[in-house]
PARO-33091 format. One line per 8 residues: number of its first residue (from 0); their letters; for each residue x, z, y of C-alpha. Coordinates in Angstrom, 2 decimals, decimal comma. Example, Ala and Ser with C-alpha at 12.3 -4.5 7.8 and 13.67 -1.06 7.14 Angstrom:
REM residues 2
0 = AS = 12,30 7,80 -4,50 ~ 13,67 7,14 -1,06
REM end
This chain:
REM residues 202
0 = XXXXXXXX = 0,00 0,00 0,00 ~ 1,53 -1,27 3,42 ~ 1,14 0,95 6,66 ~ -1,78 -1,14 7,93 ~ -3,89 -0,08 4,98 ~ -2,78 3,60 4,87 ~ -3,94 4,12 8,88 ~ -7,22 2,38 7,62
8 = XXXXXXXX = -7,56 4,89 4,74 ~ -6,76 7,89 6,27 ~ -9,78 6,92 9,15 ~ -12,20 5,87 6,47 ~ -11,61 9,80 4,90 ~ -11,72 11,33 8,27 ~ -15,29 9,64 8,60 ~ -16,58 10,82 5,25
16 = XXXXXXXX = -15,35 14,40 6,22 ~ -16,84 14,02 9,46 ~ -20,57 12,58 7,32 ~ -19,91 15,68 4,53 ~ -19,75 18,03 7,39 ~ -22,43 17,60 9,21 ~ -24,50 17,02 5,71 ~ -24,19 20,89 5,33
24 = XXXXXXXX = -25,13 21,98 8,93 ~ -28,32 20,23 9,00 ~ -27,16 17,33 11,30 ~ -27,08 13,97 9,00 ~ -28,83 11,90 11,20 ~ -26,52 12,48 14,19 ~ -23,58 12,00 11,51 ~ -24,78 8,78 10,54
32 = XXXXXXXX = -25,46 7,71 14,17 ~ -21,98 8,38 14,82 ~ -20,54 6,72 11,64 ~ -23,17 3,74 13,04 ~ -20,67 3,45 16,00 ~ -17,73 4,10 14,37 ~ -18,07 1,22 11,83 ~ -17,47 -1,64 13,80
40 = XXXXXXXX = -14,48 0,63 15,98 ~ -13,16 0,27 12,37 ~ -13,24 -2,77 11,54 ~ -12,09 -3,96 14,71 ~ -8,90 -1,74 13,96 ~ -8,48 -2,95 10,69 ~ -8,05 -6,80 11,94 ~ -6,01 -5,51 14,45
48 = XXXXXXXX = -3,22 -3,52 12,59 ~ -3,52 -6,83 9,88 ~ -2,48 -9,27 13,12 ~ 0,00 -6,97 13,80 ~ 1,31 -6,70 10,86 ~ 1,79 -10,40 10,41 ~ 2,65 -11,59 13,95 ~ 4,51 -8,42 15,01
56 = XXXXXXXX = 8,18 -8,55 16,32 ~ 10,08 -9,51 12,92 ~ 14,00 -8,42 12,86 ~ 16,58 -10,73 14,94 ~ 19,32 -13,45 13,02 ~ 22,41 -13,10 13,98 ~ 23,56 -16,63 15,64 ~ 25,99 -18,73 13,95
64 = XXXXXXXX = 29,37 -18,25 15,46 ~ 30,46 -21,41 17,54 ~ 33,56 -23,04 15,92 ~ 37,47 -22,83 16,94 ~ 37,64 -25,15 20,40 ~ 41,29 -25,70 21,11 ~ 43,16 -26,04 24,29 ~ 47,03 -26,16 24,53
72 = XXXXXXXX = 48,84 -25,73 27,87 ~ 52,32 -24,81 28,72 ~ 54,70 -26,43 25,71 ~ 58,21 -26,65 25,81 ~ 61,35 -26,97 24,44 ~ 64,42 -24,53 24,40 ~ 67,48 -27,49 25,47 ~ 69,97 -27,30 22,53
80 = XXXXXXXX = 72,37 -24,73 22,12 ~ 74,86 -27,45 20,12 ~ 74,62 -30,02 17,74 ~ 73,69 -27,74 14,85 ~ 70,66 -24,94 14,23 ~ 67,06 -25,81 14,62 ~ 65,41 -26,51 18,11 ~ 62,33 -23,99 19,46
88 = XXXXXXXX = 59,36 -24,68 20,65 ~ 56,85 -22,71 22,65 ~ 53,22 -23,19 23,78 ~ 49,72 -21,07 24,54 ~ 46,82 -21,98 22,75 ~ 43,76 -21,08 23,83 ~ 40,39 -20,46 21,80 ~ 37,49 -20,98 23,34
96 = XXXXXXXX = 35,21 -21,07 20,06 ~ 33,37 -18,11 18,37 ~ 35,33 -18,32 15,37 ~ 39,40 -17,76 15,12 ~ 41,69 -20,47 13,83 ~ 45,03 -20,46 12,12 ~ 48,02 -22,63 13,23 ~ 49,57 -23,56 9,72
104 = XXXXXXXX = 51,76 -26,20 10,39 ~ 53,18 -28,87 12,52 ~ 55,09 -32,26 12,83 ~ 57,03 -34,66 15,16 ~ 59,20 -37,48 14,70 ~ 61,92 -35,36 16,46 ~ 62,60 -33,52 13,17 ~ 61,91 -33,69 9,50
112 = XXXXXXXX = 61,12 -29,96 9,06 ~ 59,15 -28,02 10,98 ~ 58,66 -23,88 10,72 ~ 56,95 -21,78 12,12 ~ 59,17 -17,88 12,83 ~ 59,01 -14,46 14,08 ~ 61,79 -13,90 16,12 ~ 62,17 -10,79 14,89
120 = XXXXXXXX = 62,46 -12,28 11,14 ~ 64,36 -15,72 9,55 ~ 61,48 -15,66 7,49 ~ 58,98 -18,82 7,99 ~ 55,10 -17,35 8,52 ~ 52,85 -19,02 6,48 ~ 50,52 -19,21 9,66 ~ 49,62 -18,22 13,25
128 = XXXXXXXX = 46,10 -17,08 14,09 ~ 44,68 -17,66 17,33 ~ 41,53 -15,40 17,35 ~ 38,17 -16,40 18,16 ~ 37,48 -16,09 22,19 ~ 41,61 -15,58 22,77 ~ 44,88 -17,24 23,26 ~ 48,05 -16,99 21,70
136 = XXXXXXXX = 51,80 -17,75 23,11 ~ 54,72 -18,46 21,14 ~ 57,80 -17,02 23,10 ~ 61,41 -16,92 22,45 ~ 61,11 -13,15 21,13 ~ 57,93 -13,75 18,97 ~ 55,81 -16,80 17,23 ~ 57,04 -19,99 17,71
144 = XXXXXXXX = 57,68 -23,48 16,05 ~ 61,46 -24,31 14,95 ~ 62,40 -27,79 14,27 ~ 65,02 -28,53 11,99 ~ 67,07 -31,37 10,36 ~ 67,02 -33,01 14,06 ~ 66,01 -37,16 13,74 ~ 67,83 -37,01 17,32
152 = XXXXXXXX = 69,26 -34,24 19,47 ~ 66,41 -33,78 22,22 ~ 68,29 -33,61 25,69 ~ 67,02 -32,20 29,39 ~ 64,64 -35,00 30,70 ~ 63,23 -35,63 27,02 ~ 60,15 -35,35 26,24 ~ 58,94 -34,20 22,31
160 = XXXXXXXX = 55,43 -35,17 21,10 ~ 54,58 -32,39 19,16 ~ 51,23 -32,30 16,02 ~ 50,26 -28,76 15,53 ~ 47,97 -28,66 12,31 ~ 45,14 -26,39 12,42 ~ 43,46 -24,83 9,22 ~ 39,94 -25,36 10,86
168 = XXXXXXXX = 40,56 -27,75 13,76 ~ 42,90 -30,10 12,05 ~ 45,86 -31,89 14,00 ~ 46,27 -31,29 18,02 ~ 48,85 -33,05 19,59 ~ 51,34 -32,29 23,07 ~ 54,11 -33,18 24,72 ~ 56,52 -30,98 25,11
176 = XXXXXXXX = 59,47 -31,23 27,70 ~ 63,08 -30,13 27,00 ~ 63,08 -27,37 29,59 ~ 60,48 -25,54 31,92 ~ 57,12 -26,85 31,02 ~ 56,63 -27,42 34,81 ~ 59,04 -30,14 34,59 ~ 56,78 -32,11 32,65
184 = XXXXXXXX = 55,29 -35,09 35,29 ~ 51,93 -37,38 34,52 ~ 54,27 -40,06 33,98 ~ 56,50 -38,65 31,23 ~ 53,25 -38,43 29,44 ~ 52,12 -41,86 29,86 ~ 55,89 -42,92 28,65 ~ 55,59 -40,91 25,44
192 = XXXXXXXX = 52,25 -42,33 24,51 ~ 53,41 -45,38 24,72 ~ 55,68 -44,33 21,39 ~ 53,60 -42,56 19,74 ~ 54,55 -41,08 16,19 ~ 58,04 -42,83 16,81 ~ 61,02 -41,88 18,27 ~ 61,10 -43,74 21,99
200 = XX = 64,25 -45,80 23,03 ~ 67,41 -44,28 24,12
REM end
């Protein structure tokens, strides 16, 4: 039995009490008068706790998160320190979606392996996450993206195309300058699409 039919039982007693009652004092007639107008006060209630009961306020859903929405700003690469080692790169990525997202890998035609380290371990990290509404920045004393096993030794004034592969977003591509990512201009960009995926002349 559902509340709506336990408030309707418990009036339905009160009346017969109320009809029993006035049975032994000699008043019946007044009793049934009153059950007379109660009836229909009844009824109505009864329809109305069944409406409610069917078209009253039912729980909220939770919405469905938005997905990861990517934005990278501010990449660049550490100039050489020699002709050996691996080559850093740094850049923020921002998450604008409801959901987080994991950087897992990358390429470029600059190198033939790319990691990604902690600074404060050798160790390669399987992945980066970039949470859901938040950024992340790879610096030169945390996360960032080492290349290795150089195709050519990028030099001040070059600029490194850069495909950062996302476990939910898939690939993202930037440029990167060798240097302050201020240096980069409009029109280094425009050069380096002109080659993409390829290393551009010397």
């Amino acid at each position: 039995m559902d509340a709506e039919e336990r408030e309707l039982a418990a009036l339905e007693h009160e009346a017969d009490a109320l009809e029993a009652r006035a049975t032994r004092h000699g008043r019946a007639p007044r009793s049934r008068r009153l059950l007379m107008v109660q009836a229909p006060v009844l009824a109505a209630l009864a329809v109305l706790l069944l409406v409610w009961g069917r078209s009253g306020p039912q729980p909220a859903t939770a919405a469905t998160p938005s997905p990861p929405l990517l934005g990278l700003t501010a990449a660049h690469l550490d100039p050489p320190a020699g002709s050996g080692g691996p080559v850093y790169a740094y850049v923020t990525i921002r998450n604008n979606g409801g959901t987080p997202d994991r950087l897992v890998g990358a390429s470029s035609p600059w190198a033939r392996t790319i990691t990604l380290v902690d600074g404060s371990s050798p160790t390669p990290q399987p992945w980066i996450t970039v949470p859901a509404h938040g950024s992340v920045t790879l610096t030169a004393q945390g996360e960032k993206i080492a290349l290795g096993s150089l195709t050519r030794l990028p030099r001040p004034g070059d600029t490194v195309q850069l495909d950062l592969n996302f476990a939910s977003s898939g690939t993202v591509f930037t440029f990167a300058p060798v240097g302050p990512a201020s240096s980069l201009t409009v029109q280094d960009v425009m050069d380096a699409m002109k080659h993409m995926d390829m290393l551009p002349p010397q």
